[in-house]
N, C-alpha and C positions, 0 to 999 in steps of 0.2 A: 504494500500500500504506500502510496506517494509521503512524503512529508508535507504536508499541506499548514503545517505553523510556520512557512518561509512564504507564502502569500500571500501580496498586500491585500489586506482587508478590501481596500477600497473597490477594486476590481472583481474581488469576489461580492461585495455587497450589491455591484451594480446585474452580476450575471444572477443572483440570486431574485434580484426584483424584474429584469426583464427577463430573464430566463422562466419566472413565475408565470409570469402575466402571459408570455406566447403560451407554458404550458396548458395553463389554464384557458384558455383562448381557441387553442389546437385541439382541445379534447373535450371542454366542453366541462373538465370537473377540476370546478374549482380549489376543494381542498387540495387536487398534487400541484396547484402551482403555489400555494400556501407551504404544505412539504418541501419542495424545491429551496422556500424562501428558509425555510426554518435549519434547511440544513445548511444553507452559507450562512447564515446565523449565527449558529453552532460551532461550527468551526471558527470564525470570525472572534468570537467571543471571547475564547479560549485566548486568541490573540492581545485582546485588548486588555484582558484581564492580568497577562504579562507586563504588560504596558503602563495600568493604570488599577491594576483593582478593581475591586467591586464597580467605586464610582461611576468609572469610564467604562466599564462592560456594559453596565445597566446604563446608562446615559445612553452610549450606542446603540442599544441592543433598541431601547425608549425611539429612539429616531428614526429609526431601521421600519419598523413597526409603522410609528406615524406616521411616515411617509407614503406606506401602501395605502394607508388607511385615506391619508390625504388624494390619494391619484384619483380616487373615484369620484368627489362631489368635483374636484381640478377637471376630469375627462368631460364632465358633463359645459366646460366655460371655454374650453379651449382644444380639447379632442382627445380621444386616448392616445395616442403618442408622443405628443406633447407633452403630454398630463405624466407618462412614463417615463418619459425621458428629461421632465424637470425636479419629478420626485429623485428618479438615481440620484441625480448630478448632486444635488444637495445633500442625500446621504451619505454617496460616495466620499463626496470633498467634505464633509463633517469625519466620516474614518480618516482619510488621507491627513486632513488639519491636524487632528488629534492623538492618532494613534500612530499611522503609518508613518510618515515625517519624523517620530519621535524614536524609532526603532532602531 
């Protein structure tokens, strides 16, 4: 199995929430693109956790979350891929700020 605590959060958070949303989009069921998200999550976590503790895991993990949660009333103002693609950026570059840069 790969070592996957040597990859930046950031990119994995972003494949984690577009990766979700196609799955979820492609198949029509929603919990596995939720699964998808929760396991770069997961992993990710672990990272930040090294990084910052509790605080920063849960703060990220907090953001991570919001953000899906944000895409949807966002898709209904300005489109779903928009809406996916400005929810990433901001969680991604919240890991990168935070946790990644700091490594």
């Amino acid at each position: 199995m790969p070592d996957l605590t040597r990859v930046p959060t950031a990119p994995l958070l972003a494949g984690g929430l577009v990766g979700g949303f196609v799955l979820a989009q492609q198949t029509g069921v929603r919990p596995l693109g939720g699964a998808a998200m929760l396991g770069a999550n997961a992993v990710a976590a672990r990272q930040w956790y090294a990084v910052g503790e509790a605080p920063l895991a849960a703060g990220l993990t907090a953001a991570y979350w919001t953000a899906m949660g944000v895409s949807h009333p966002l898709a209904k103002k300005i489109g779903r891929w928009p809406s996916v693609g400005g929810v990433t950026a901001a969680a991604a570059g919240a890991a990168w700020l935070l946790a990644d840069r700091r490594r």
